[in-house]
C-alpha positions in Angstrom: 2.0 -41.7 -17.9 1.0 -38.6 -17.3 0.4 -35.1 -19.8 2.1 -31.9 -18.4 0.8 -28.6 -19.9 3.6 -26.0 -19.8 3.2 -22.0 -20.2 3.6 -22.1 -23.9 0.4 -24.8 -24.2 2.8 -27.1 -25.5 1.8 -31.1 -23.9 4.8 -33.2 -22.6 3.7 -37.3 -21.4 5.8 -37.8 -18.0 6.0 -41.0 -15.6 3.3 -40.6 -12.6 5.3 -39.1 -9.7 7.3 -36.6 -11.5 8.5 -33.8 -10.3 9.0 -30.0 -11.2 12.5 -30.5 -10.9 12.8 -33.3 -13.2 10.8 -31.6 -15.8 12.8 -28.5 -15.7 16.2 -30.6 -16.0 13.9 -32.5 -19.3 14.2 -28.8 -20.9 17.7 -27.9 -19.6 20.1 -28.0 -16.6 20.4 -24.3 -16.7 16.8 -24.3 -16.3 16.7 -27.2 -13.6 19.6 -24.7 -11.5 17.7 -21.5 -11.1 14.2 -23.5 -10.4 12.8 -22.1 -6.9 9.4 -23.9 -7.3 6.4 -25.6 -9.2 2.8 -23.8 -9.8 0.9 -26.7 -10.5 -2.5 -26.3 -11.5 -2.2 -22.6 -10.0 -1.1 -23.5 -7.0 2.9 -23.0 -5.6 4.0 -26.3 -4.1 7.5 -27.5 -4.0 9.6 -28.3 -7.4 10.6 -31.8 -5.7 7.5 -33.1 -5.2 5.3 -35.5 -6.6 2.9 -34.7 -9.5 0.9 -37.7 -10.5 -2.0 -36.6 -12.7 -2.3 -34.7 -15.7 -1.5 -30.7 -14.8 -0.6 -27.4 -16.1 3.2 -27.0 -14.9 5.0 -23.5 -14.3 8.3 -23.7 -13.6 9.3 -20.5 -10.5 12.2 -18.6 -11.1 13.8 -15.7 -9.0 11.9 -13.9 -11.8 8.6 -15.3 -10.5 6.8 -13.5 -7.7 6.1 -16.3 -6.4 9.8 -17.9 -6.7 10.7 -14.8 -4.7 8.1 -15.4 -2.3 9.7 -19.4 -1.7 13.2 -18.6 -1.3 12.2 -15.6 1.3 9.8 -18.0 3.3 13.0 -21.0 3.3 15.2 -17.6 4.0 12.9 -17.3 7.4 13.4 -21.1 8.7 17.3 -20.6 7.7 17.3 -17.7 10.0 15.2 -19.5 12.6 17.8 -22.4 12.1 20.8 -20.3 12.7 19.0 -18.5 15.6 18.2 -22.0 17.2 21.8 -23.1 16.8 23.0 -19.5 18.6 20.4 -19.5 21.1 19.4 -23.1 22.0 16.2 -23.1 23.6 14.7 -20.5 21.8 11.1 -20.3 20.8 9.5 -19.5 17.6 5.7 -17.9 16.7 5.5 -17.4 13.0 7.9 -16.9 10.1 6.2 -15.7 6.5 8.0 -13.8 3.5 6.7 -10.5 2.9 7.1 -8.2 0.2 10.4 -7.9 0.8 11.9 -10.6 2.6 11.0 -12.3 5.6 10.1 -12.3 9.0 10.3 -14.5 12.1 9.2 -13.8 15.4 11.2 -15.4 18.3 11.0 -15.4 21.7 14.6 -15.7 23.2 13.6 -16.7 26.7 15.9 -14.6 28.4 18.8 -14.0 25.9 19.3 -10.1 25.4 19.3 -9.6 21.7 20.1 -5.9 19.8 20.8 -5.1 16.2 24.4 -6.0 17.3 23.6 -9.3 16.8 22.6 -9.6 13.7 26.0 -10.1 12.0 26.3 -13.0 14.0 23.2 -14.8 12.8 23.9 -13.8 8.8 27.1 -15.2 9.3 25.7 -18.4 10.3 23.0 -18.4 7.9 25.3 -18.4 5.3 27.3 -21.1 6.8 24.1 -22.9 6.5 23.7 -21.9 3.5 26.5 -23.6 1.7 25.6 -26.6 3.2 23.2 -26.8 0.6 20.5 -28.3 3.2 17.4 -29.9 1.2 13.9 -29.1 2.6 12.4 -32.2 3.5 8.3 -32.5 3.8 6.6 -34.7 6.1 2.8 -35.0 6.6 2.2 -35.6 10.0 -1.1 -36.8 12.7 -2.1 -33.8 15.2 -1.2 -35.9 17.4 2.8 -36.5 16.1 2.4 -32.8 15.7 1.8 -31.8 19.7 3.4 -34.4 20.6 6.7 -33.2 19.1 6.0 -29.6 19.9 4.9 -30.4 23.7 8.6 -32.0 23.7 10.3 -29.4 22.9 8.3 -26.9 24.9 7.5 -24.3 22.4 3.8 -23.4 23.4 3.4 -20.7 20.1 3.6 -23.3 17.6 1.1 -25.9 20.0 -1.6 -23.0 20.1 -0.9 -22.5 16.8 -1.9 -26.4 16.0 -4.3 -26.9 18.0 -6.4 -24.6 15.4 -5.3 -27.0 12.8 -7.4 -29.6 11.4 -6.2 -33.2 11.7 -4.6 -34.8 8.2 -4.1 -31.3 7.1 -1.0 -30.7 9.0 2.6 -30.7 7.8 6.6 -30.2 9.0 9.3 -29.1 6.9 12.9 -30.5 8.0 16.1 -28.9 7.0 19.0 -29.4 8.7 18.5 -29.4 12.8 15.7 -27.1 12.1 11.9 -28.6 11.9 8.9 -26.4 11.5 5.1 -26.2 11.7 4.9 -25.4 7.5 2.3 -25.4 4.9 5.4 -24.6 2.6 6.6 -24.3 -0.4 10.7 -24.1 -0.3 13.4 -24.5 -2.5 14.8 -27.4 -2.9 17.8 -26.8 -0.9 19.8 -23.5 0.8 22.4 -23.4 -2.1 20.2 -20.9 -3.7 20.6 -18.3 -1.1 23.7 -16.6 -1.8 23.0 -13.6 -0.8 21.8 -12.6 3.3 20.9 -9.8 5.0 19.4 -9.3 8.2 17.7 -5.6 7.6 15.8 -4.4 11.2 14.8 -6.0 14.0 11.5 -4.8 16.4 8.7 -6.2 19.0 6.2 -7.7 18.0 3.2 -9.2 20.3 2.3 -12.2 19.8 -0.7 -13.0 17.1 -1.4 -9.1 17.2 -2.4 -8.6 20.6 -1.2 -6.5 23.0 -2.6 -8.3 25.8 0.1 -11.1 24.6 3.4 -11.7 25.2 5.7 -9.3 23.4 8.1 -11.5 20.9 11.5 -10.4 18.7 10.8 -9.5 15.1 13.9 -10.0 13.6 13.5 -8.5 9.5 15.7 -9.9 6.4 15.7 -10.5 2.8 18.1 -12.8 0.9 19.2 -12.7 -2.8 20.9 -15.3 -5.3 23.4 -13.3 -6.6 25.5 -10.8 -3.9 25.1 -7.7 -6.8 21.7 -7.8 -6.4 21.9 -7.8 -2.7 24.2 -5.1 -3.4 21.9 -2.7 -5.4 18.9 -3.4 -3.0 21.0 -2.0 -0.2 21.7 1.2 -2.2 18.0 1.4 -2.7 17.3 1.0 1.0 19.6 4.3 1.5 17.7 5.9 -1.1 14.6 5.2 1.0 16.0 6.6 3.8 17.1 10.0 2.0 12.9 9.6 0.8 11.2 9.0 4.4 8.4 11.3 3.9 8.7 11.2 7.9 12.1 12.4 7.8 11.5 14.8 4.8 7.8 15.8 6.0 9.9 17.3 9.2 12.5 18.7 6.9 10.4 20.5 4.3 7.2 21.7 7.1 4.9 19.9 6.2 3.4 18.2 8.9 4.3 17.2 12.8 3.3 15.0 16.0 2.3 15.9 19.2 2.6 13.8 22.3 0.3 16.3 23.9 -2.6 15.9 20.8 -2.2 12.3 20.9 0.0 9.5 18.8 -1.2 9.1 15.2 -3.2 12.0 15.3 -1.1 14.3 12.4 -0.7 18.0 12.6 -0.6 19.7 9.3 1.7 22.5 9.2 1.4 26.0 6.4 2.7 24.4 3.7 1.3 20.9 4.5 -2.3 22.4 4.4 -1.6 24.3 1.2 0.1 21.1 -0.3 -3.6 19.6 0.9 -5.6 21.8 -0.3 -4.1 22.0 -3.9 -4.4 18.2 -4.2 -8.1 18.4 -2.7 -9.0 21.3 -5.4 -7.6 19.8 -8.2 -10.2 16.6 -7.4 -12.7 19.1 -6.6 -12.8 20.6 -10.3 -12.5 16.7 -11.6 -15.7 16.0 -9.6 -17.4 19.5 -10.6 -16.8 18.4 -14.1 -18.1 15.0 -13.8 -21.4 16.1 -11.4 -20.6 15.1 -7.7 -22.3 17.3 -5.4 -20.6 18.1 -2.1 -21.8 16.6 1.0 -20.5 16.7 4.6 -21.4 14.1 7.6 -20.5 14.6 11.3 -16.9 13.2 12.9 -19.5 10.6 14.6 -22.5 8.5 14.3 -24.9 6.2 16.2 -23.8 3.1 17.0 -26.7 1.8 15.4 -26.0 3.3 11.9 -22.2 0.8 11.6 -24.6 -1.9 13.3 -27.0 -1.1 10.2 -24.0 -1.5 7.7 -22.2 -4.2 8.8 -18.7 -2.7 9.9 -19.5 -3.0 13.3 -20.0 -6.3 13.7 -16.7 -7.0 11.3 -14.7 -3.8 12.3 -15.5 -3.2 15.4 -11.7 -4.3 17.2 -10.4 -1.7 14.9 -12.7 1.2 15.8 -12.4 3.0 18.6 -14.8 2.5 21.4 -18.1 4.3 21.7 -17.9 7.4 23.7 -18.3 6.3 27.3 -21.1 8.1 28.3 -24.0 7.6 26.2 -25.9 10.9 24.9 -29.7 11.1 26.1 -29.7 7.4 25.7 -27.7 7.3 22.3 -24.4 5.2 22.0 -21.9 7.0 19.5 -18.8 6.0 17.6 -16.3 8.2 16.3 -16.6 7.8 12.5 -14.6 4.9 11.1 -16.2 5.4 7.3 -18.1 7.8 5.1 -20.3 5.5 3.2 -22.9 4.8 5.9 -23.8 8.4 6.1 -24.1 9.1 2.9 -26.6 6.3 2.4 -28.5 7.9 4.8 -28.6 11.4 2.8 -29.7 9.3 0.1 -32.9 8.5 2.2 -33.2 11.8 2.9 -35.5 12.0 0.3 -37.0 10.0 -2.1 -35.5 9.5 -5.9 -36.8 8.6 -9.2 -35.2 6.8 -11.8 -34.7 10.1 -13.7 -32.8 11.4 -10.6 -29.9 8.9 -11.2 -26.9 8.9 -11.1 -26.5 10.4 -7.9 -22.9 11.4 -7.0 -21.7 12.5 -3.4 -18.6 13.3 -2.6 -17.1 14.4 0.8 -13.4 15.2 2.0 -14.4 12.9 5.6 -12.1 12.3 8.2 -12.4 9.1 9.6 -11.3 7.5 13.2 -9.8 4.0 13.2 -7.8 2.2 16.2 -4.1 1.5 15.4 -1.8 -0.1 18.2 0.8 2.3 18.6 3.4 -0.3 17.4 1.6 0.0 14.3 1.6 3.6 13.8 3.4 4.6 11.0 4.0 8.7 10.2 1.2 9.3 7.6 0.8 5.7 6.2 -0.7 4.4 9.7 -2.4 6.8 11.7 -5.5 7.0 14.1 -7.1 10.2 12.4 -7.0 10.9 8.4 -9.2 12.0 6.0 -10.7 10.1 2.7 -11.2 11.6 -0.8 -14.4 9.6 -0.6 -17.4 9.4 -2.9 -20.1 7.2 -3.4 -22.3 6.8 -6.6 -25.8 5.2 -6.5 -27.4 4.3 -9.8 -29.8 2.3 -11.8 -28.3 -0.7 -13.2 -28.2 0.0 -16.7 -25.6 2.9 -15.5 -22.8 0.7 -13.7 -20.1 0.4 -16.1 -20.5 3.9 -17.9 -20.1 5.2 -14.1 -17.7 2.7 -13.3 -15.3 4.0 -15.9 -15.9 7.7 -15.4 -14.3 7.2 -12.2 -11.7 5.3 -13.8 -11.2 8.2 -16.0 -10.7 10.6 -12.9 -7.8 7.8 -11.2 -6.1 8.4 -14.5 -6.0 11.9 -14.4 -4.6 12.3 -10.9 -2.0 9.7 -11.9 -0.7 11.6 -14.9 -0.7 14.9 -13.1 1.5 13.1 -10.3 3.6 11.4 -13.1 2.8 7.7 -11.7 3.4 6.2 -14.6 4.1 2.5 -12.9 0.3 1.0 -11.8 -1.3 -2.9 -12.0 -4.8 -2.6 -12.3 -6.2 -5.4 -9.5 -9.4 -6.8 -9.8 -9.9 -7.7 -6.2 -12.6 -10.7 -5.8 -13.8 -12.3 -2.5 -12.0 -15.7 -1.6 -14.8 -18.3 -2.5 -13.6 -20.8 0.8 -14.4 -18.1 3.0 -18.0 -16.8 2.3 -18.6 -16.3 5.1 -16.3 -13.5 5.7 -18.6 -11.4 3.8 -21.9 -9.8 3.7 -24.6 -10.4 0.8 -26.1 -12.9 -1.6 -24.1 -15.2 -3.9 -26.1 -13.8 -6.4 -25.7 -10.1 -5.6 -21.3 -10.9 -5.0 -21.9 -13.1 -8.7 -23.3 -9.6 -10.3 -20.8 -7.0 -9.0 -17.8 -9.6 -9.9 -19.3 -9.9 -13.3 -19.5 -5.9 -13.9 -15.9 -5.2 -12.6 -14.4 -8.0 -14.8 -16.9 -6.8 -17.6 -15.2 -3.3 -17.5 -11.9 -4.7 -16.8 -12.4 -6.6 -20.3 -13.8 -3.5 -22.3 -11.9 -1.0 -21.1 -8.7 -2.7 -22.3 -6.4 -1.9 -19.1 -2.9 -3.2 -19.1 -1.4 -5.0 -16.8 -4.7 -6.4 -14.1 -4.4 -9.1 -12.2 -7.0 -10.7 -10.1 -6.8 -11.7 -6.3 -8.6 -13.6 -4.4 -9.3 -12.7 -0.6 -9.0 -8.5 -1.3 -12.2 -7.5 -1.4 -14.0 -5.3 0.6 -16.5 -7.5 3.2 -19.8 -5.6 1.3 -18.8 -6.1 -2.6 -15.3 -6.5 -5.0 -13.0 -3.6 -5.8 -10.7 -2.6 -8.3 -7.2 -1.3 -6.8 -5.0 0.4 -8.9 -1.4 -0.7 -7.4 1.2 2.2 -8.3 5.2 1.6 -8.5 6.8 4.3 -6.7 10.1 5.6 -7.7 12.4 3.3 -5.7 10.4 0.2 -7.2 7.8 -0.2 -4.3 4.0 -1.1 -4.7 1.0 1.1 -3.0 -2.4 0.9 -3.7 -3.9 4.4 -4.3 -7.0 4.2 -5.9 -10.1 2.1 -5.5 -13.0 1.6 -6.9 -16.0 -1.0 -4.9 -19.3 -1.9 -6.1 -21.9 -2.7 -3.7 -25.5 -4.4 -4.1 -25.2 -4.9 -0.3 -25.3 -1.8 1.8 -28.2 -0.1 -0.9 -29.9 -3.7 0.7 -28.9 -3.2 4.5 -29.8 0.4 4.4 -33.4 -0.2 2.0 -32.3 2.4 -0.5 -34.8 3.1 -3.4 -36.1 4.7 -6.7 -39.1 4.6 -8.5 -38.6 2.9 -11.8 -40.1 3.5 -15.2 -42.6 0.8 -14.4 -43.7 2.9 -11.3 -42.1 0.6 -9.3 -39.6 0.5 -6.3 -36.4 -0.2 -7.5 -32.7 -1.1 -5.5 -29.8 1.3 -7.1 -26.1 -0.1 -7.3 -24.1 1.9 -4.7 -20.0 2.7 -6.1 -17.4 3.5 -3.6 -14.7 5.5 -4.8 -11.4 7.1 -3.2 -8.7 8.0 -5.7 -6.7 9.3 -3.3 -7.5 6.5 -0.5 -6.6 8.8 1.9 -4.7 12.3 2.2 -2.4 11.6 4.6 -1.2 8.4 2.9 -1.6 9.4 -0.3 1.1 12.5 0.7 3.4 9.8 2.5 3.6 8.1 -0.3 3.8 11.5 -2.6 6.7 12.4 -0.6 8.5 9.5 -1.0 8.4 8.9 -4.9 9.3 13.0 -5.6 11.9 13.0 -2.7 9.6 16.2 -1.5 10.3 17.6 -5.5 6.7 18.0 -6.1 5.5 19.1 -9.4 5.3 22.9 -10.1 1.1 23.0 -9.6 1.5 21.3 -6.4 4.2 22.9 -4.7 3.3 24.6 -1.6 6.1 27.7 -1.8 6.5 27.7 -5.9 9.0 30.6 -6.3 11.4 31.7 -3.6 13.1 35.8 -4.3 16.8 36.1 -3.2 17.5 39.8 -3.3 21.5 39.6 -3.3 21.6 42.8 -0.3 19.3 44.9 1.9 19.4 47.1 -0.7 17.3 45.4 -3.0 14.4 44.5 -0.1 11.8 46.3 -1.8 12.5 45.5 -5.5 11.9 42.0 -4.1 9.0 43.1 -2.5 7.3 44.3 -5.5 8.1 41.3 -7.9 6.2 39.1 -4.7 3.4 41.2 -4.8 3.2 41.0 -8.7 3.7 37.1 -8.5 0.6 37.0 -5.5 -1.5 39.3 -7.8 -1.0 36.2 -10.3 -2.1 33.4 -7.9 1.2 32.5 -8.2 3.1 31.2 -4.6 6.1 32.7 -3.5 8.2 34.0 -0.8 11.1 36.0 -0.2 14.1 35.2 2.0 15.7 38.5 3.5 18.0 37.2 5.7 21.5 38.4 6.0 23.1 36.1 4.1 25.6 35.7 0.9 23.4 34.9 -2.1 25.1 31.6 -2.4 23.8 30.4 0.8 20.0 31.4 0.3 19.9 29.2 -3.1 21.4 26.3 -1.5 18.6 26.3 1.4 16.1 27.0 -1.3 17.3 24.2 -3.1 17.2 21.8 0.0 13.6 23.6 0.8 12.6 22.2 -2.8 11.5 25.1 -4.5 10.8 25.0 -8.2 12.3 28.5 -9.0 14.3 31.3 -7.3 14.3 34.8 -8.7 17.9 36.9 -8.0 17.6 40.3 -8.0 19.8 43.0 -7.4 20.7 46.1 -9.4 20.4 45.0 -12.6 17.4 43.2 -12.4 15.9 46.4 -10.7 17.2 48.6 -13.1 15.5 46.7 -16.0 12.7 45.5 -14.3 13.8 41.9 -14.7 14.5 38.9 -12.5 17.3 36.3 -12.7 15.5 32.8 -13.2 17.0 29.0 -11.3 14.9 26.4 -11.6 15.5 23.6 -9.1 18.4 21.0 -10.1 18.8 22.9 -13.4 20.2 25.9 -12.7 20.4 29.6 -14.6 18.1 30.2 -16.8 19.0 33.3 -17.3 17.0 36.6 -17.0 13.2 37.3 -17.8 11.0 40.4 -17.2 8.0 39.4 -14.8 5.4 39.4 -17.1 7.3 36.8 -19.2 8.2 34.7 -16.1 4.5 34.7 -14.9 3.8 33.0 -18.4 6.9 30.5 -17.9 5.6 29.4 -14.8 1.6 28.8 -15.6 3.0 27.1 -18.9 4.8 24.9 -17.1 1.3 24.1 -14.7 -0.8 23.9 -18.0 1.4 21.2 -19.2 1.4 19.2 -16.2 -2.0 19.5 -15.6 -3.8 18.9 -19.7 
């Protein structure tokens, strides 16, 4: 026999080889239906296979992450399936779930496949489906492994073994369908109920464009067709909220074949909307005592050498400028943080002199395939809201918080109400992925999970394999307003660069002393962090941030230069507005300034003129009736204090 821990910590004995399926149907057959997978001793495996020592048991649902995450990945070989069974002799790279859904790329060996196709496959997959297929597991020899492979002459997944270790290799059978598969699945394909094939795209293969280009066909799959249902109504939301296709709408940034691909153009109101988001951290950083720096758009080769991102970043950098400088090699800048350590060294520091806090609006340069490129969430040119804090060890956490403090700030002025905190910690089977000491990586982990733990912050999680290569983070991971996850703000600490780069202080003792270096961004970066604004205010942004925040609509020619002076009055009051006299029925102009987004519109015509009023809209609210200037002036910064306290 065997003890089982379950979530509530209560001990159940079980016969050696049970399984998580048995012990679900020990608690109830409702239970035993809807069970995806097993977490046993933290780590997902299959609910029908063997557990034959003592363990702690979870039970994966669909309202597990990670029951999601095994239903999608068995969605991905049910497509592959179906696909095989449409297209015999097809060939298959990889097939992983995602955040939403799944993904497998296929080469079709000269079938011509379109988005017209995909009906076809769903339809089959959910012929498959009903089957109610069980995925079967079977360890298998390298050897077995190429061997079947080699047979069927599918030369991704032999490349893709021959990387594999022997006696840690494994198929997955269900149906006609076996695959390479570290797993876990479901225990059979009557759980998917609902399918969806969502996009489908080139993809090369293993990243590299000097590969062959494969099919990347997208899909997610539900239990239920309502829910199926609902995400689809969300996806058109989406679409409604591209920031690419509302960016374009609204004028707030463009492309230019002729500038180059991922290198954004900000338009008038795109640079205001920048510039109000990069003065509003501005004043947060006067108030907590950052002092402005500014670095050059590039450096010497032997500076990212110095830090360690060239030797691990150096494929996604671009190359150095091809004709070296009076003997100098030069990058374009792919990060802040080596430059500032150098202003550091600019002079030297005592103990007294810390904390030290820079802070610099830096673009950066980083080489995206153009299959990657994105609008503003991938791009080849963007700028960081960067800032990076050296100081004495005694200073982490108070320093480490402040900064929290700031994250909070922004996200309550932008109404992101949604966030995980992530404690982000390097993946201990892979050291070597990552610069430093164990004993430096054991401090900084210590301090963020320290300040994790005192500051109280709902909802963290930890993962495993998300730090940065030079020290652990914490990521703040927001919910938009259509449900999705982005991370916005981060926060690093770093024993290892203040070592690379021989940073010091004098100490009390009179001695030479190593600060703790803190890399910040709440933002990340401007042009995601507007992408990503965009999409969760549908371009609504709140009154402080809106680039055009009042638009006049005299009703007639007539009343030009009434509207005139109420924009001149509303200027003299810092306040941003514009007037719209076109030719056109007063109707018209407030439905385009409704579709432009603007907070308020002022009417004016003879009455207003006559009393020296304005007729008040405010955006999806409608007539607020009328107000003298001086009273709307106070409205509107009443409305910005609020948002903004």
């Amino acid at each position: 026999m065997i003890n089982i821990t379950l979530p509530d910590n209560s001990v159940k004995p079980f016969e050696e080889g049970v399984t998580g399926l048995d012990i679900a149907k020990s608690i109830s057959e409702g239970l035993a239906r809807n069970v995806l997978a097993a977490k046993v001793n933290g780590q997902v495996m299959d609910a029908t296979r063997s557990i034959r020592e003592d363990a702690k048991v979870e039970l994966l649902t669909w309202n597990n992450d990670e029951g999601k995450a095994t239903m999608w990945h068995s969605s991905a070989h049910l497509m592959a399936e179906a696909i095989e069974q449409l297209y015999p002799g097809v060939k298959f790279g990889i097939g992983p779930d995602i955040e939403n859904g799944f993904y497998y790329d296929v080469d079709f060996n000269g079938y011509e496949i379109s988005s017209e196709d995909l009906p076809k496959i769903e339809k089959k997959m959910k012929e498959l489906a009903k089957e109610k297929q069980t995925f079967t597991r079977k360890d298998v020899s390298k050897k077995e492994a190429l061997d079947y492979f080699s047979k069927k002459g599918d030369e991704y997944k032999l490349e893709l073994i021959n990387e594999l270790e022997d006696g840690e290799i494994s198929f997955y059978e269900s149906g006609t369908f076996v695959d390479l598969c570290r797993g876990p699945h479901v225990p059979d394909t009557g759980h998917i109920k609902a399918v969806k094939l969502t996009s489908i795209a080139g993809a090369y293969w293993r990243g590299n464009e000097n590969r062959k280009q494969l099919t990347r066909i997208y899909g997610i799959t539900f239990p239920k067709k309502k829910e199926l249902d609902e995400y689809l109504e969300l996806l058109e939301e989406a679409k409604k909220r591209d920031h690419r296709k509302l960016g374009k709408e609204l004028e707030i940034f463009t492309f230019s074949q002729s500038v180059g691909s991922g290198l954004p153009l900000w338009l008038p109101k795109g640079a205001i909307l920048r510039e109000k988001l990069e003065s509003y951290l501005k004043e947060l950083q006067k108030q907590g005592g950052y002092d402005p720096v500014i670095s050059p758009h590039i450096g010497n080769v032997n500076l990212y050498k110095t830090s360690g991102h060239y030797q691990k970043y150096s494929e996604d950098s671009f190359k150095p400028i091809s004709t070296p400088i009076e003997g100098e090699e030069f990058f374009l800048k792919p990060m802040n943080c080596p430059h500032h350590c150098e202003i550091y060294k600019a002079k030297p520091h005592s103990y007294k002199d810390l904390p030290i806090r820079y802070a610099e609006f830096g673009t950066v340069y980083r080489y995206e395939q153009s299959g990657e490129l994105h609008g503003l969430t991938r791009v080849r040119g963007f700028t960081q809201d960067d800032a990076h804090i050296f100081c004495r060890p005694d200073q982490l956490k108070e320093e480490f918080i402040g900064v929290m403090d700031i994250i909070m700030k922004i996200f309550k002025a932008l109404d992101f109400k949604d966030y995980v905190t992530q404690i982000s910690l390097r993946d201990p089977d892979r050291k070597e992925d990552y610069i430093g000491s164990d004993e430096n990586w054991d401090k900084s982990e210590q301090a963020i999970k320290e300040v994790a733990d005192e500051v109280d912050l709902p909802n963290v999680v930890v993962e495993y394999g998300e730090a940065a290569f030079y020290g652990p983070k914490m990521d703040f991971m927001v919910k938009d307003a259509l449900g999705r996850k982005w991370q916005l703000g981060t926060i690093q600490v770093d024993y290892n660069l203040p070592e690379r780069f021989d940073l010091e202080y004098t100490g009390s003792d009179n001695q030479a002393h190593r600060p703790i270096m803190i890399h910040r961004a709440p933002f990340g970066s401007m042009e995601r962090f507007v992408a990503v604004l965009l999409e969760h205010t549908a371009g609504k942004f709140p009154l402080w941030l809106a680039p055009e925040q009042v638009k006049i609509l005299p009703i007639s020619e007539k009343y030009h230069n009434y509207g005139q002076k109420v924009l001149k009055f509303l200027k003299n009051a810092d306040i941003r507005a514009q007037i719209d006299e076109r030719s056109e029925k007063t109707g018209r102009k407030i439905r385009d300034a409704e579709l432009e987004k603007v907070p308020y519109m002022l009417i004016v015509g003879e009455k207003e003129e006559e009393s020296n009023n304005v007729s008040v809209r405010k955006q999806g609210e409608g007539d607020l009736g009328s107000y003298d200037i001086e009273s709307f002036v106070t409205l509107i910064n009443d409305e910005i204090k609020e948002q903004l306290k």
